[in-house]
N, C-alpha and C positions, 0 to 999 in steps of 0.2 A: 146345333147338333153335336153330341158327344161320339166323340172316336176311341173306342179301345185300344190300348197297346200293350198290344201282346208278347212275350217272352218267344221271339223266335227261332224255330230249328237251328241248331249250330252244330252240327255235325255227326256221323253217324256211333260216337261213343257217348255228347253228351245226353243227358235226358233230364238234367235239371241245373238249376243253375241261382248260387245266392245273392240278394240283396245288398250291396256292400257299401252305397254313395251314392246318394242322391244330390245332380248337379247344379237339380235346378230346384226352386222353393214352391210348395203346395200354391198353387195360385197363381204364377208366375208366369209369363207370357214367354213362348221358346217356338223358335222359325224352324217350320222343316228342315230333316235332316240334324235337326243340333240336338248332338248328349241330352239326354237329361239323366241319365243315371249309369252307373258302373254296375257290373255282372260278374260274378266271379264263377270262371268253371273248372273243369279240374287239365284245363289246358294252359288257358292265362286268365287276367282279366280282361274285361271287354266294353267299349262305350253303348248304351242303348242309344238308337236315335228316333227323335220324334218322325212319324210318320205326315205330321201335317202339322200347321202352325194354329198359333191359338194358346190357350188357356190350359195349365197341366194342372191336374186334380191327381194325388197323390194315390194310390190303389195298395199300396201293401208298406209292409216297415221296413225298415231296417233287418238284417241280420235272417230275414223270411227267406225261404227254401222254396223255388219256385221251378214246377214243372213247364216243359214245352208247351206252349200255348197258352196257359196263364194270364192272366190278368194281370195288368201290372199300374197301371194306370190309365184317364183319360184326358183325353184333349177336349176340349168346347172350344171348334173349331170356329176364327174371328181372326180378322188381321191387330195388329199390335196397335192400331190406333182406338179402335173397340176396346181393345183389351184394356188400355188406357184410362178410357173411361169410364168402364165397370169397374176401374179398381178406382177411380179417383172418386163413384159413385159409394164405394161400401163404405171408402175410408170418411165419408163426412155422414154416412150413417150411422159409422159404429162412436165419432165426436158427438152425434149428437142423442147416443142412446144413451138410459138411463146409465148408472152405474151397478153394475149387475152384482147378486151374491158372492162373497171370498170364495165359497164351492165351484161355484160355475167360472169364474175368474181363472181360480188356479187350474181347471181342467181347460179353458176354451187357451192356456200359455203353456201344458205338455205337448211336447213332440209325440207321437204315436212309441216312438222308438221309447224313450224319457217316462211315458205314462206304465209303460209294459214294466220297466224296469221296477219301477217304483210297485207297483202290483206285486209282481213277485217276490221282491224284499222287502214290501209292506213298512215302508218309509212314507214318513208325512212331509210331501214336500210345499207344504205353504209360506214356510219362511226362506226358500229356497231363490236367490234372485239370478233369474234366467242369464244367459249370458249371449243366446241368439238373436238372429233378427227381432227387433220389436219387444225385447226382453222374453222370448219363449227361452222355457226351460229345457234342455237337451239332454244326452244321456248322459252327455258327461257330466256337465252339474248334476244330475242325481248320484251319479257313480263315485264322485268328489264326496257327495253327502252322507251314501253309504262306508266309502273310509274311512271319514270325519269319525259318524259312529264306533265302527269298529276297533279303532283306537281309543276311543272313550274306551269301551266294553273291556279291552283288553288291561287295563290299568286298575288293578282291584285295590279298592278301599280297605287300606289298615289299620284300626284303631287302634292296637297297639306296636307303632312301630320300633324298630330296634334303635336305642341310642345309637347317634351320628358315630360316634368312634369307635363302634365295634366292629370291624373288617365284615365285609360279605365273601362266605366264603367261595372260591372259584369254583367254575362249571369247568369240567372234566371233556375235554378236544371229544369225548368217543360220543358227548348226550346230546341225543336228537334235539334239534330248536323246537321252537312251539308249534312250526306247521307239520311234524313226523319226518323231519328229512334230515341227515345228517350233515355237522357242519364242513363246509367248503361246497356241497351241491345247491344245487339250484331246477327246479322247477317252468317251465315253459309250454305254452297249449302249444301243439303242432298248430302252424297257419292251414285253413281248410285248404287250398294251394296241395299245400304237400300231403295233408290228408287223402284227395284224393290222388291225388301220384301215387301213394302208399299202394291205395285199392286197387289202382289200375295194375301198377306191378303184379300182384299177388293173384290177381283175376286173370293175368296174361301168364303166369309160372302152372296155374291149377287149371287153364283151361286148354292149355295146346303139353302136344307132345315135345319139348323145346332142346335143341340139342345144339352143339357148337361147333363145328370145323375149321382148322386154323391152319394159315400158310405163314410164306414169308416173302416181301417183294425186294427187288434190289434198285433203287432210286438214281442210280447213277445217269442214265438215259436220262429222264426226267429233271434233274439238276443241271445236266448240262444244259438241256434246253432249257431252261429259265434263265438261267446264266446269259445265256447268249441270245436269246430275245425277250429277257423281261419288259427293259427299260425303252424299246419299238412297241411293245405290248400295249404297257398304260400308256405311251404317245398316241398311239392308234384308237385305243378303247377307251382311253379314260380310268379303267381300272387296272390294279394291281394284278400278276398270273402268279396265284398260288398252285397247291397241291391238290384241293379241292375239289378243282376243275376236272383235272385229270381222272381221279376216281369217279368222280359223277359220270365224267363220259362214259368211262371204263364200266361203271355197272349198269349202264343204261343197253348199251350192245352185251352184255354179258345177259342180264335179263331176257334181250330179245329170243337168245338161242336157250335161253331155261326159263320158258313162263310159268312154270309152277312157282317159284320163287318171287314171279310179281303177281299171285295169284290169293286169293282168299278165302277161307269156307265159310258158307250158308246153309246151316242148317245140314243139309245131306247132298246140299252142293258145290261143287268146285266154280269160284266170279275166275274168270280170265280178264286179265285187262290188257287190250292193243295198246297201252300208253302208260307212260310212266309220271308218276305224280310222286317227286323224289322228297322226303322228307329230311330236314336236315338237322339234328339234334342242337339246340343253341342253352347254353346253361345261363341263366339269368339268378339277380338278387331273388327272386320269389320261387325257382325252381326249374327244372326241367322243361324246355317246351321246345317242341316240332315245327317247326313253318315248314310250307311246301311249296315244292316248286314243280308248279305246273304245267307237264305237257314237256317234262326236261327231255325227251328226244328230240323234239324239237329244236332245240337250243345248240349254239354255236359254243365253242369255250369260253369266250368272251362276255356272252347272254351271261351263263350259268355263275360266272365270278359276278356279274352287276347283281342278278337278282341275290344271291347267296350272303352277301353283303348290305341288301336293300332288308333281308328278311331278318337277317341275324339283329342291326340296327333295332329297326321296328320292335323286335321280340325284347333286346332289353329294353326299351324306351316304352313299353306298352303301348302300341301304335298299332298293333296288325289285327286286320278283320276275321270274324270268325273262319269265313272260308280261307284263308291263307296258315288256318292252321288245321284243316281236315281234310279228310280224303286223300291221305295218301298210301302210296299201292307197296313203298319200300324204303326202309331207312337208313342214314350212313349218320354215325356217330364216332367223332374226334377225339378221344380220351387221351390223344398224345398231346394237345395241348396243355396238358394237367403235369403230362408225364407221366402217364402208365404206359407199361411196356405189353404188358398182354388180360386180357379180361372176356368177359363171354356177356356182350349186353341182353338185354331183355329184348324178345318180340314187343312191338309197338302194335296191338290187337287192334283191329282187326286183323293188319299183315302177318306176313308169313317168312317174312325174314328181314333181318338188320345187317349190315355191314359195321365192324366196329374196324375202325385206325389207330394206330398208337404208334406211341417216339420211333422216331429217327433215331438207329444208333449204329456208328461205325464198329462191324464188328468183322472178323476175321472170317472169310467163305472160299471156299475151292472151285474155282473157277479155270477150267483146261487143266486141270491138273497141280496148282499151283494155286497155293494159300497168297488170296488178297485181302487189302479192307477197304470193303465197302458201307454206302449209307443203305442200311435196311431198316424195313419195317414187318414188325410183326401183323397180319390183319388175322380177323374169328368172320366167321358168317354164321349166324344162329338163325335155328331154321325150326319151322314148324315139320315135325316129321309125318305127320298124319297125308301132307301133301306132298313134301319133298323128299325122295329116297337119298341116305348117305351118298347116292352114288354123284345124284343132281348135284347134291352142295356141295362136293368136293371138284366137280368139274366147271363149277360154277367160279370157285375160287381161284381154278386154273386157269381159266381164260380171263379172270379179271389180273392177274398176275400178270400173263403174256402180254394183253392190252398195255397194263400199267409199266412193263419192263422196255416195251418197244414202242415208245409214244407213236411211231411213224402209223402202226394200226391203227391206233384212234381216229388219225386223217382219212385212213384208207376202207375205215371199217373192215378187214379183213383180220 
């Protein structure tokens, strides 16, 4: 019996999702639960996994754009020792078949992926020697072949060429090379990755009313206390007490008392959410990505630094599930790590507001009357105005100030 596998839900912004790696070979026997192929959406990339063991029959190609629910392949469900056999059954069928036509030969050794290509740049690939399993042809050996040509093509036949020792005269720094670019640039496809990041921004600027409000907090509280029980901290926890923690609590009770701010529109309605699902912005090699952390009221200071660190991990290493990167109600994003001092982030759509952080810098504040220096940070809260009045986001940053200025709150929730 054959099993469908289908391209599943992954969250409420994606709706489709492209073919990028396939893990496992058309034919190929894979145990529940194991990759067989890589998904790319415009969050990260993603493992597909077999939904039942057996025999995987390949369903779409490479580089295919594939909606929610989609077909993607099947399984011919059979334990691995079945699978065994039918493959050790085709393999001394196909030794002792005829030798079939060059036509049929070179089509029965294209990859789908490899075949497509060749189609489209109408390349004869019969003298082409595969370089995949079993000698199939792949796309990159055609894509190698189509070079091959083009560097032919580009090398024009001179019959009259100029004697050796007459100088060629020089090409002038300002004349375009032969692809129209001038020299010293260079040319590069955006990775779909950032393509869709592009969209999402631009979709999240045009679709909400987006505004910024910005304070300033003074770190000195919070510095001492890590000073003075970091290192009981990781003894106790296991992990490190950063700044993170602090903030995550801090906007977690700050949200409580302004649920517009963990809140989101539908349509002509206002979603309230009892819970916060804290998104926490992780910059990786491939781009931008959200992991969440779920149900962060819940969570102890201690919780929020293990999971913050289990998720950031995952995000560069490509390891996190779809859900660990959807569904969240509100985001806090780091830019002091980079070292920006102030900036106004993007809503993360569907929410309705972002906490941005940035540097630490000692600077000179009047405090009793009397010019000190202390360690501040600039923070912005950008807001969807359509839900949140100036008045919310600005009180909203004041209580996450007070929280973050008087850690003793945090403890006390007050």
């Amino acid at each position: 019996m054959a099993l469908d596998v289908e391209i599943p839900a992954m969250g409420e912004s994606v709706s489709e999702v492209i073919l990028i790696e396939w893990l496992k070979e058309d034919g190929e026997h894979v145990e529940r639960d194991e990759a067989v192929c890589v998904l790319e959406t415009d969050k990260a990339n993603v493992d597909l996994p077999a939904p039942a063991a057996g025999v995987l029959r390949h369903g779409a190609e490479l580089d295919s754009t594939l909606g929610v629910g989609a077909i993607i392949a099947q399984i011919e469900e059979c334990d691995k020792a079945a699978a065994g056999l039918v493959e050790a059954q085709q393999s001394m069928t196909v030794e002792n078949a005829p030798e079939p036509a060059s036509e049929q030969t070179v089509e029965k050794a294209l990859s789908p992926a490899a075949r497509r290509l060749a189609e489209e740049q109408g390349v004869d690939v019969a003298a082409v020697e595969g370089t995949g399993k079993n000698g199939l042809i792949t796309k990159e050996d055609v894509r190698a072949l189509i070079d091959a040509r083009e560097t032919t093509e580009a090398q024009p036949l001179d019959s009259n060429p100029e004697p050796a020792d007459q100088p060629v005269p020089p090409v002038p720094a300002s004349t375009p090379s032969a692809g129209g670019e001038e020299d010293g640039q260079r040319r590069e496809p955006m990775s779909r990755l950032r393509q869709r990041i592009a969209q999402h921004l631009v979709s999240a600027q045009h679709s909400a009313a987006m505004l910024t409000t910005f304070n300033e907090i003074d770190l000195s509280a919070v510095m001492e206390l890590r000073a003075l029980y970091k290192e009981r901290f990781a003894e106790v926890h296991g992990i490190s007490l950063g700044f993170m923690s602090f903030f995550s609590r801090a906007a977690v009770l700050a949200l409580r008392e302004f649920p517009a701010v963990n809140a989101q529109i539908d349509g002509t309605d206002v979603v309230y959410n009892d819970y916060v699902h804290l998104g926490i912005a992780v910059s990786t090699e491939r781009g931008l990505v959200v992991p969440v952390l779920r149900r962060a009221e819940q969570m102890s200071m201690a919780e929020i630094e293990s999971e913050i660190k289990r998720l950031a991990l995952g995000a560069r290493d490509n390891k996190l599930a779809m859900d660990e990167l959807s569904g969240g109600t509100f985001t806090i994003t780091n830019g002091g790590v980079f070292g920006s001092l102030l900036s106004t982030p993007i809503i993360n759509a569907p929410q309705s507001g972002i906490l941005g952080m940035h540097a630490i810098q000692q600077r000179p504040v009047a405090v009793d009357g009397e010019v000190v220096i202390r360690p501040m940070m600039y923070v912005a809260l950008s807001y969807d105005h359509r839900i949140i009045d100036g008045q919310q986001s600005v009180k909203f940053l004041v209580r996450l100030k007070e929280l973050v200025e008087d850690p003793a709150r945090l403890m006390l929730e007050v």
